[in-house]
C-alpha positions as CSV (number, residue, x, y, z in Angstrom):
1,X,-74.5,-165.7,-81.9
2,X,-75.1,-168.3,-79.2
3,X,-72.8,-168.8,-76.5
4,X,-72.3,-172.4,-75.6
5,X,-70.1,-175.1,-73.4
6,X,-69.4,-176.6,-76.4
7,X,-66.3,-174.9,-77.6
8,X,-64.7,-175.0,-74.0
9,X,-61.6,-176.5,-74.3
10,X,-61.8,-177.6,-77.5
11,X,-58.6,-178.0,-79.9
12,X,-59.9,-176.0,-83.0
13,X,-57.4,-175.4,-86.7
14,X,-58.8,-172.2,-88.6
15,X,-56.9,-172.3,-91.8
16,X,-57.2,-168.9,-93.6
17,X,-56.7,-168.9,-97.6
18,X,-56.1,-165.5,-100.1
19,X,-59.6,-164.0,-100.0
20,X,-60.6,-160.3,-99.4
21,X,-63.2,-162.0,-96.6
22,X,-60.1,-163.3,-94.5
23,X,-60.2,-160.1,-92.5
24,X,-63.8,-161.6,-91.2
25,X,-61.9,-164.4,-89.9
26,X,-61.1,-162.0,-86.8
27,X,-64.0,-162.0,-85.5
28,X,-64.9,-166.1,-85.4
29,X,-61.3,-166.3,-83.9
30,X,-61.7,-164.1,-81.3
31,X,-65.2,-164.9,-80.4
32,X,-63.9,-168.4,-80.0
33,X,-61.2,-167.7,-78.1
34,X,-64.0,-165.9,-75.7
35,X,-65.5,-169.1,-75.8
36,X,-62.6,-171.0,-74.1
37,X,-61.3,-172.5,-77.0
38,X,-57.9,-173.2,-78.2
39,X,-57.5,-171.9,-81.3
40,X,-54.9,-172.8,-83.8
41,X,-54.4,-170.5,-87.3
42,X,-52.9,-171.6,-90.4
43,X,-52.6,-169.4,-92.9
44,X,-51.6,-169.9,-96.5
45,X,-49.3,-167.4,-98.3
46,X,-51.6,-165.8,-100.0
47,X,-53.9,-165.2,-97.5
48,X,-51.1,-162.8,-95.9
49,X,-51.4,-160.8,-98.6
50,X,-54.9,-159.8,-96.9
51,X,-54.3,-159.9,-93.1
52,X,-51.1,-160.3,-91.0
53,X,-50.5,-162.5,-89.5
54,X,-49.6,-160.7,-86.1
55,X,-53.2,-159.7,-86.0
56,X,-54.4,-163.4,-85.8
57,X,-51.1,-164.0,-83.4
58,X,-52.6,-161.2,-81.0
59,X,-56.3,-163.0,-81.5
60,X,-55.5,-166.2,-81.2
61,X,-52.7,-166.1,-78.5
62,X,-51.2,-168.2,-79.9
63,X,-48.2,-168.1,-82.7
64,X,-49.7,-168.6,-86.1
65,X,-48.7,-171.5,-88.3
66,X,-47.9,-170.9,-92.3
67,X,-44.4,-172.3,-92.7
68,X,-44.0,-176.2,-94.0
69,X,-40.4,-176.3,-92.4
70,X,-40.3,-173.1,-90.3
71,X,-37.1,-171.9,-89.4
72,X,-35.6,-172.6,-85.9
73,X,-38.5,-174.7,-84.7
74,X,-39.2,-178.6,-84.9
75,X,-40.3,-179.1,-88.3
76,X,-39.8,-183.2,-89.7
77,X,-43.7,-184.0,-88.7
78,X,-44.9,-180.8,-88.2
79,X,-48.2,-180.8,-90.3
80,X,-49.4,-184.4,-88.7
81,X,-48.5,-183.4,-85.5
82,X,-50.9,-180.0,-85.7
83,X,-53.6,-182.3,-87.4
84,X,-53.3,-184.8,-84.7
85,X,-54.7,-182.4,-82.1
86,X,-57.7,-181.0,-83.7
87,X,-61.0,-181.9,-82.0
88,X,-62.7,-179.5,-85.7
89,X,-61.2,-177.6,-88.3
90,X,-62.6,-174.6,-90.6
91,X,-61.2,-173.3,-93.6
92,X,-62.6,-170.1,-93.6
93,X,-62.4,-168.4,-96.4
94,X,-62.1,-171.4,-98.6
95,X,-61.4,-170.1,-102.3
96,X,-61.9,-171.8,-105.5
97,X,-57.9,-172.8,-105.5
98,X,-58.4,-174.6,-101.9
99,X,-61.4,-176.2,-102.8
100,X,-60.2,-178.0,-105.4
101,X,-56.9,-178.5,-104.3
102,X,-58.1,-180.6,-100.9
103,X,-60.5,-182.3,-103.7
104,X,-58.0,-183.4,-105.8
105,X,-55.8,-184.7,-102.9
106,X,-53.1,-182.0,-103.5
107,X,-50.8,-181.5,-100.6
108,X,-48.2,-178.5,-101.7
109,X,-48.6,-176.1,-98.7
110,X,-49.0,-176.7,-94.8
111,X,-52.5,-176.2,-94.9
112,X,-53.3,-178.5,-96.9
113,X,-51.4,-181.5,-95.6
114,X,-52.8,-180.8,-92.2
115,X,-55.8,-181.2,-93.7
116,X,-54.9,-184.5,-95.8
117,X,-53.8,-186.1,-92.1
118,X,-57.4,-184.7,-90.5
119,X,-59.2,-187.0,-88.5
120,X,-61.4,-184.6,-87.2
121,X,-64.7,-182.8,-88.9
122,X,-64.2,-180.0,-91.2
123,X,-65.6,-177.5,-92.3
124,X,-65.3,-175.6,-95.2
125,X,-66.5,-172.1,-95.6
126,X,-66.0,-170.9,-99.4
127,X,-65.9,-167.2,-100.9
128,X,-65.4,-165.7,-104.1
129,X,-66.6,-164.2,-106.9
130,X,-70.2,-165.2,-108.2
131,X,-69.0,-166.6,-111.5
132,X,-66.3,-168.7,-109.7
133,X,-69.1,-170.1,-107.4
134,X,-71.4,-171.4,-109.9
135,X,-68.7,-172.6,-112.4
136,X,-69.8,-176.4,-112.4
137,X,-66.4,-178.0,-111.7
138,X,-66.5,-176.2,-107.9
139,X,-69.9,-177.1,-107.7
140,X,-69.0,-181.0,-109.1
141,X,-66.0,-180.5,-106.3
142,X,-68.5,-179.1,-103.3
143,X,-70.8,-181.9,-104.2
144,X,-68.6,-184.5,-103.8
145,X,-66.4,-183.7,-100.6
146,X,-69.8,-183.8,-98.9
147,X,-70.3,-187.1,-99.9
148,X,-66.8,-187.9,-97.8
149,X,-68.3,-186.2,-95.2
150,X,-67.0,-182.2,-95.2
151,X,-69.2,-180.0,-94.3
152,X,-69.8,-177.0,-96.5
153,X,-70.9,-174.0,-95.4
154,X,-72.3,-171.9,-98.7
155,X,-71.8,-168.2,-98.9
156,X,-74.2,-166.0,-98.9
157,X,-75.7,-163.4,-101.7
158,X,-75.0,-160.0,-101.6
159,X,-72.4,-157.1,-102.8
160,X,-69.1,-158.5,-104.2
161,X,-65.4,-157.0,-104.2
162,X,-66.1,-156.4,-107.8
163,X,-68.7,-154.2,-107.2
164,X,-71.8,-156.2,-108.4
165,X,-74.2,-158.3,-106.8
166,X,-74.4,-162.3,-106.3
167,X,-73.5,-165.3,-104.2
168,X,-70.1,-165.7,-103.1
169,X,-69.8,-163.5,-99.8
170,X,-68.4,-165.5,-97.3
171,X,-71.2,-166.6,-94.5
172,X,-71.7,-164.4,-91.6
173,X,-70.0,-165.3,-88.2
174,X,-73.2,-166.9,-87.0
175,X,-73.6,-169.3,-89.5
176,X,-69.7,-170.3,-89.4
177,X,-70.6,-171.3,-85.6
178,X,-73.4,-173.5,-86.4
179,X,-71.5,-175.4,-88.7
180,X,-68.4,-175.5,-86.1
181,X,-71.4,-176.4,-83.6
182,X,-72.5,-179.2,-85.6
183,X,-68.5,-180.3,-86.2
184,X,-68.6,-180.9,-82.6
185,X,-71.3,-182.3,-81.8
186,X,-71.3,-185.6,-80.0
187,X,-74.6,-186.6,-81.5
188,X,-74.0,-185.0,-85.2
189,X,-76.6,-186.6,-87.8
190,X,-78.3,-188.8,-84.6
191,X,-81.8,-187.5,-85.9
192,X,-81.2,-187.5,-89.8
193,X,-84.2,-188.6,-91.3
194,X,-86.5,-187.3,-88.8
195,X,-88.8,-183.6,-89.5
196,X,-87.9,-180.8,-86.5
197,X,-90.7,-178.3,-86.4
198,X,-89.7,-175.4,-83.4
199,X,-91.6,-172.5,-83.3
200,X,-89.9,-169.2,-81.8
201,X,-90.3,-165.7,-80.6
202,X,-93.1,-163.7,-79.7
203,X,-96.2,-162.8,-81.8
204,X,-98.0,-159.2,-82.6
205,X,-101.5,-158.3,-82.4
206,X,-102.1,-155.2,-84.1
207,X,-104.2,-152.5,-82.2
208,X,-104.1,-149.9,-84.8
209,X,-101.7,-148.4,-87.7
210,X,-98.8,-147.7,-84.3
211,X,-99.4,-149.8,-81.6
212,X,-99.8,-153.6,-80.4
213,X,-99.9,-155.9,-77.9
214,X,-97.1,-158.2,-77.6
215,X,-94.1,-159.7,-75.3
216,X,-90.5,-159.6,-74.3
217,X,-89.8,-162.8,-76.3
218,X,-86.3,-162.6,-78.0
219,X,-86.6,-165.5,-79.8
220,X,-83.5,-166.7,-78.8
221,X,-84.7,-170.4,-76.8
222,X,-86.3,-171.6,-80.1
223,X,-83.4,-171.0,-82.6
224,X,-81.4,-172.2,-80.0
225,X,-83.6,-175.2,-80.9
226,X,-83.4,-175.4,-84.4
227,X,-79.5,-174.9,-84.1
228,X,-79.7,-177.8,-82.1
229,X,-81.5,-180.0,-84.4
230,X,-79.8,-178.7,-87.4
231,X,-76.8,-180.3,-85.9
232,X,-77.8,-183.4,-85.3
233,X,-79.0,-183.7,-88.8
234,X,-83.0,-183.2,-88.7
235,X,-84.8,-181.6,-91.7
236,X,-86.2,-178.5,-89.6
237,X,-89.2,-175.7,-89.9
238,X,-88.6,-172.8,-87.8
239,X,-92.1,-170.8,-87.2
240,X,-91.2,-167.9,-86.0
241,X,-92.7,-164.6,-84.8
242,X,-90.9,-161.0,-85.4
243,X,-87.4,-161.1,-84.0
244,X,-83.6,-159.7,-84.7
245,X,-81.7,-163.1,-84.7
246,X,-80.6,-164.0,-88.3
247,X,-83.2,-167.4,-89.6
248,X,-80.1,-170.5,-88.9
249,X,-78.7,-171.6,-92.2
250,X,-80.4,-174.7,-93.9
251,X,-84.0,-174.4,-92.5
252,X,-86.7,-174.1,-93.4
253,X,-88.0,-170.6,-91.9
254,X,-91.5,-169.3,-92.2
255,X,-91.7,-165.8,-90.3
256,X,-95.4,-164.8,-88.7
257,X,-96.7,-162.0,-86.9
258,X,-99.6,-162.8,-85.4
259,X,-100.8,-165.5,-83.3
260,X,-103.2,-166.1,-86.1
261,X,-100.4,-166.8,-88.9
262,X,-98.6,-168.7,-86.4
263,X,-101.7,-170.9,-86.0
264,X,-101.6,-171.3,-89.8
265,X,-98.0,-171.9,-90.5
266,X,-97.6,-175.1,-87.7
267,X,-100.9,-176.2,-89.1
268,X,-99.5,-176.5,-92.5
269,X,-96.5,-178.0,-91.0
270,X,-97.7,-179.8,-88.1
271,X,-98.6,-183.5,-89.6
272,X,-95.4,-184.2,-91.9
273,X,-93.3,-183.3,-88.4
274,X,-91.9,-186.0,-86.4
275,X,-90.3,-183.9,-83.6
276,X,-92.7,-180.9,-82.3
277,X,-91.4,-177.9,-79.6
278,X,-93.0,-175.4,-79.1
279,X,-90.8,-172.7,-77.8
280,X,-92.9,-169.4,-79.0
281,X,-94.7,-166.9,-76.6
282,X,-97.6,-166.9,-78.6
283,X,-100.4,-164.4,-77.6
284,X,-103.5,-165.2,-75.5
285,X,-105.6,-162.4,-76.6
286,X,-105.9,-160.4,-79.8
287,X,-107.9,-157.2,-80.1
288,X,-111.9,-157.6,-80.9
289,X,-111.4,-155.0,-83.7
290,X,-108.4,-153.2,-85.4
291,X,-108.4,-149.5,-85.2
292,X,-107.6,-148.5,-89.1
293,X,-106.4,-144.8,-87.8
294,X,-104.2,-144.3,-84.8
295,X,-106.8,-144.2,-81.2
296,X,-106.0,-140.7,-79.8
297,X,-105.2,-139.8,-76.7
298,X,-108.5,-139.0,-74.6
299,X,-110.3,-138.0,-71.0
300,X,-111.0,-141.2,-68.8
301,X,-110.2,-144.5,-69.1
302,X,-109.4,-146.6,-71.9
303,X,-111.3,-150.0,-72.7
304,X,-109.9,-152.6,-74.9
305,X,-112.2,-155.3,-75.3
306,X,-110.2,-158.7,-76.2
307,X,-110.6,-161.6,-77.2
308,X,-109.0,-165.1,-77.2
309,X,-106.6,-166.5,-80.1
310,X,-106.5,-169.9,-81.2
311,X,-104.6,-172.0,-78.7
312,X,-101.5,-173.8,-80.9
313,X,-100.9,-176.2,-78.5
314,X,-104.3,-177.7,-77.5
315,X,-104.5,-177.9,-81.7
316,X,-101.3,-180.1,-82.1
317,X,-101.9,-181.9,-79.1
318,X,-105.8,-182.8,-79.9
319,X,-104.3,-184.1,-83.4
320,X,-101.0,-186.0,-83.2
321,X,-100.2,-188.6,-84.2
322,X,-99.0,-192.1,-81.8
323,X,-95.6,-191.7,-83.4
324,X,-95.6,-188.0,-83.1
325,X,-93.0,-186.2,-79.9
326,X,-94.8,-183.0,-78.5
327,X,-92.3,-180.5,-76.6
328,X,-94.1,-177.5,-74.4
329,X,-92.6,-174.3,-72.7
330,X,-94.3,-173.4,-69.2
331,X,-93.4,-170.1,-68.2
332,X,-94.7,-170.0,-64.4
333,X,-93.9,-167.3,-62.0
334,X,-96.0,-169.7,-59.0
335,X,-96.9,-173.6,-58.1
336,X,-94.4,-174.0,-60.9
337,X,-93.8,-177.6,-60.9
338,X,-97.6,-178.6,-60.8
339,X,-98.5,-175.8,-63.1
340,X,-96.7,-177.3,-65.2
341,X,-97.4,-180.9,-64.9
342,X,-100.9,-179.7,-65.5
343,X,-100.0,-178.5,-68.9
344,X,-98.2,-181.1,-69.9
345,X,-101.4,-183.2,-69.4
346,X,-104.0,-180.8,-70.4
347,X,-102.3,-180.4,-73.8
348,X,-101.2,-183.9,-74.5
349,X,-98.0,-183.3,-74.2
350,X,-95.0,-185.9,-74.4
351,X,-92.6,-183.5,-72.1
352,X,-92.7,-180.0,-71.2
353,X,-89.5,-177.4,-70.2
354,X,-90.2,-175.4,-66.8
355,X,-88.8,-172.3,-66.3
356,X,-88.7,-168.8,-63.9
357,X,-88.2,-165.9,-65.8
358,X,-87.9,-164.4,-61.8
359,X,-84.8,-166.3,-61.7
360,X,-81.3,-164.6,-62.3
361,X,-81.0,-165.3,-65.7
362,X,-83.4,-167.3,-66.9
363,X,-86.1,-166.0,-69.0
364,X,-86.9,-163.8,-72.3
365,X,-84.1,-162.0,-74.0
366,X,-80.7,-163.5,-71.9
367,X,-78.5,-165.9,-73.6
368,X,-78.6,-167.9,-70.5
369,X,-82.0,-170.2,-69.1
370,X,-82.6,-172.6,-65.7
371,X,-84.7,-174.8,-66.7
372,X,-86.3,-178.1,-65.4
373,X,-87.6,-180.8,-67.9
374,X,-90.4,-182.9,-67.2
375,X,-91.8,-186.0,-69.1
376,X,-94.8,-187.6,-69.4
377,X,-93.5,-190.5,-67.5
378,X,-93.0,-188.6,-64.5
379,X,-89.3,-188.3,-65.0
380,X,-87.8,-185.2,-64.3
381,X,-84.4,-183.4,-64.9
382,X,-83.6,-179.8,-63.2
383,X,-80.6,-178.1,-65.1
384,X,-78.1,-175.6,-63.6
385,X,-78.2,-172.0,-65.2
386,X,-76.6,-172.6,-68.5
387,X,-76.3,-171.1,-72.0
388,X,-80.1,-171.8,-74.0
389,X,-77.6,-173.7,-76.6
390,X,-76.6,-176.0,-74.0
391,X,-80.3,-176.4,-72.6
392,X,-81.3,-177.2,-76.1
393,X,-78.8,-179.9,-76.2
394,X,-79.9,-181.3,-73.0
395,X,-83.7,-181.3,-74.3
396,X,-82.7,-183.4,-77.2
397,X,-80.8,-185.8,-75.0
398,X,-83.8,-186.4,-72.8
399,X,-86.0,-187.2,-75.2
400,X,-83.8,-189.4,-76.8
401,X,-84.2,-192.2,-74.6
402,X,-88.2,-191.7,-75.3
403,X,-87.7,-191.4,-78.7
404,X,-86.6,-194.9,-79.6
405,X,-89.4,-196.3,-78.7
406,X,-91.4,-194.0,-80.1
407,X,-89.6,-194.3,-83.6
């Protein structure tokens, strides 16, 4: 999950429908909440057959909303006047019955006229059983409420209430954020059309059958990336090197190992991309020669001859294109800002991120970075210590000034 500014403060409606996969709902409430959200629930009768609703009460703090004309409480315009404050909306689960209810145009509940006066994005999370999933009227139904703009967030495959296998368990909390990330975004869709390629995480070089050489790269900076781009509607490749943070929904993701595949995988990619950053700590050195049995333990010193792997970077930036944006990373510990001006020139760059992992929290594995950006026009930007979502964001906004006239 990525922390990020952008639910601060936001005005959010999670409507909850009958589904065993409401109790899931807990956790996006709550983490939103964290968040500094305002979060208001609407559940529908059926879904408080499956959770109460004083456990979303206690989650969301604030009283839960399921009643059309609720007893002892203001009630004439009650539906328009909790759709009126909504800044995003996610029904989540959505079942077949919801679906094709708020496709039809059917307002018998609360929930659903709140969501017939919605002037805000919404998202619709769906979950059910396999055979409900790919019956072709929901799919006719999906289909079409994203061509009025919804934005459907597909379940996943995997092992069903039923007790079989198949698609139709409701997506996992991470994906349910990017979508509500993308809801809210200020820019959402401002770079449809365009190919994102990021690369991410660290890469392995093998030693022999147990060890390696490698880094303390999470990851977590270039899927922060791709999230990023996802939500302002690019087609994105994510290359990405061994790492524990679930590949983002709808993206294309090509996991590596070694510096080697890496090298392989953007070349592949590289010219059909229109937007290049390269956010992976890829390896300088590789072993001369892999060990095929483990290298005991023995008297004296140790000598591991290296030698160097192909450098990404200097590829891409010998061949783009004039159309063609390159983004860099420079890690520097010293001389950092003309260190890394001199990468940015040395490898052709069009702009290159700056940042201390010395600096309290900034660096591999937090969920926070400082970073400064720096283009090729000498302009540069120094950001405070924020969430990597948020510095993502602000990387896309700087080169968006550069990118119209370079598209």
């Amino acid at each position: 999950m990525f922390p990020s500014n952008r639910f601060k403060n936001k005005r959010l409606l999670v409507g909850i429908t009958g589904g065993i996969a409401a109790y899931k709902i807990t956790e996006l409430v709550r983490f939103l909440v964290t968040e500094g959200a305002q979060v208001q629930v609407v559940m529908t009768a059926a879904a408080e057959q499956f959770i109460t609703r004083t456990t979303m009460e206690t989650l969301s703090q604030h009283p839960v909303a399921s009643e059309m004309f609720p007893q002892n409480r203001f009630a004439g315009t009650h539906h328009i006047h909790l759709a009126d404050q909504m800044d995003a909306a996610i029904i989540a689960p959505a079942t077949y019955n919801m679906i094709g209810k708020i496709h039809a145009g059917v307002a018998d509940d609360l929930l659903t006229t709140i969501v017939a006066a919605l002037q805000c994005p919404v998202v619709l999370a769906p979950a059910m059983n396999v055979h409900m999933w790919e019956n072709p009227i929901l799919q006719r139904n999906l289909n079409e409420l994203r061509q009025l703009g919804y934005l459907i967030c597909e379940p996943e495959e995997g092992f069903l209430a039923e007790g079989y296998h198949g698609k139709g368990r409701l997506a996992r909390l991470e994906y349910l954020l990017q979508y509500l990330y993308k809801a809210l975004h200020p820019q959402r869709d401002s770079l449809k059309g365009k190919k994102v390629l990021v690369t991410a995480g660290r890469t392995e070089e093998p030693l022999d059958p147990v060890r390696m050489l490698t880094n303390r790269s999470s990851g977590k900076m270039g899927y922060a990336l791709a999230w990023e781009a996802f939500a302002r509607g690019a087609d994105v490749t994510l290359v990405h090197g061994p790492t524990d943070l679930p590949a983002p929904m709808e993206v294309n993701d090509i996991p590596v190992n070694t510096a080697e595949e890496m090298f392989q995988a953007v070349r592949e990619q590289f010219s059909d991309s229109d937007i290049y950053l390269s956010a992976a700590a890829i390896a300088d050195f590789t072993p001369q020669a892999v060990s095929d049995k483990k290298i005991k333990k023995r008297e004296g010193e140790f000598h591991l001859p290296l030698k160097r792997t192909t450098d990404v970077l200097q590829y891409v930036g010998e061949n783009k294109r004039s159309d063609q944006v390159l983004v860099g990373f420079a890690v520097e510990t010293d001389q950092t800002l003309e260190n890394a001006r001199k990468k940015l020139e040395r490898k052709n760059l069009d702009m290159v991120v700056l940042n201390n992992p010395l600096e309290a929290g900034s660096g591999f594995r937090q969920d926070t970075n400082k970073a400064t950006l720096i283009h090729r026009n000498g302009e540069i930007k120094e950001l405070a210590l924020m969430p990597k979502l948020d510095v993502a964001y602000e990387i896309f906004e700087f080169l968006k000034q550069h990118l119209k006239s370079k598209h």
